[in-house]
C-alpha positions as CSV (number, residue, x, y, z in Angstrom):
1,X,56.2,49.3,21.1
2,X,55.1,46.1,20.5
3,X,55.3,44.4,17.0
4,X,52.4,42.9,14.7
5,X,53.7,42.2,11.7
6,X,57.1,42.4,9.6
7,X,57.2,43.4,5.7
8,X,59.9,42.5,4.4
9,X,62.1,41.8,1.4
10,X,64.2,38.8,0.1
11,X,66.6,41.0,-1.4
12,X,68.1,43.3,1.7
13,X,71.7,45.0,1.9
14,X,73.3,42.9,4.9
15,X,71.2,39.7,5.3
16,X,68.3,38.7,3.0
17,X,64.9,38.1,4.2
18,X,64.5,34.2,4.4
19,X,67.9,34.5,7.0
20,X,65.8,37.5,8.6
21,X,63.1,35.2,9.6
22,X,64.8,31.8,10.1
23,X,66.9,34.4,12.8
24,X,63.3,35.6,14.1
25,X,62.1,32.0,14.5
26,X,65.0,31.3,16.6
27,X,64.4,34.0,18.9
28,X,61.7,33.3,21.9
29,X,61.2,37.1,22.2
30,X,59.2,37.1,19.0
31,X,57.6,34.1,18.8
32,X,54.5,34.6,16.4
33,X,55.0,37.7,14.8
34,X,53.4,37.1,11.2
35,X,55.8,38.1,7.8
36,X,54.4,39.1,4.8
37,X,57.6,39.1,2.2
38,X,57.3,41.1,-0.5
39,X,59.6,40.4,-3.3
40,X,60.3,40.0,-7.4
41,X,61.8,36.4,-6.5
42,X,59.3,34.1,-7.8
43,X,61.0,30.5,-7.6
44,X,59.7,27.8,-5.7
45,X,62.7,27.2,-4.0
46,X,62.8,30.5,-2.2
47,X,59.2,30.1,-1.5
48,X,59.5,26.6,0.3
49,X,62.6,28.4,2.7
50,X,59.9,31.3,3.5
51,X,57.3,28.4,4.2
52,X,59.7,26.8,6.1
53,X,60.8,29.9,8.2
54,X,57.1,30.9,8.7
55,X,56.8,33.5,6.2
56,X,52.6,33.9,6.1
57,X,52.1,35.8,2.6
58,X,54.5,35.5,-0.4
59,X,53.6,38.6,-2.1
60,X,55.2,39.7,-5.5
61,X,55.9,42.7,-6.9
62,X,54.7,44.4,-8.6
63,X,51.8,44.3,-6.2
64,X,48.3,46.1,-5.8
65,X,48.3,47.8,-2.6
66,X,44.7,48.1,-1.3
67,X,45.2,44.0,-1.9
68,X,48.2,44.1,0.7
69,X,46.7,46.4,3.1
70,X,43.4,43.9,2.8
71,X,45.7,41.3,3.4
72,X,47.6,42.6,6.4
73,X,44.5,43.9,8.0
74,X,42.8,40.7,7.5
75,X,45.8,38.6,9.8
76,X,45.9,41.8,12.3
77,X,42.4,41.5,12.9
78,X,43.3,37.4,13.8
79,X,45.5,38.8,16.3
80,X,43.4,41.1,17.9
């Protein structure tokens, strides 16, 4: 299976999001996979480390979903 796109949260049980994707961008195997995080956390400071590790969309909760789903299906269409 190959993968398009990660959703994913600041706030996770054993490592948070923005080490998630700094650990992503390290790997070669997945070079451009595309992360939308979705997340309460609202500061600017977390926002600049999910810039920084290639996070695409910062999206907060709570959010609208058709507005996600327009969202992801507008960068999976880029890929395509």
């Amino acid at each position: 299976m190959d993968i398009q796109l990660i959703l994913c949260d600041v706030n996770m049980p054993r490592m948070d999001g923005i080490t998630m994707c700094q650990r992503i961008v390290e790997n070669s195997k997945y070079p451009n996979i595309p992360v939308f995080m979705l997340t309460t956390e609202t500061s600017d400071e977390l926002k600049a480390k999910g810039k920084a590790a290639r996070v695409i969309a910062w999206v907060s909760k709570p959010f609208i979903p058709e507005k996600l789903m327009g969202a992801v299906q507008k960068i999976l269409a880029k890929k395509a």
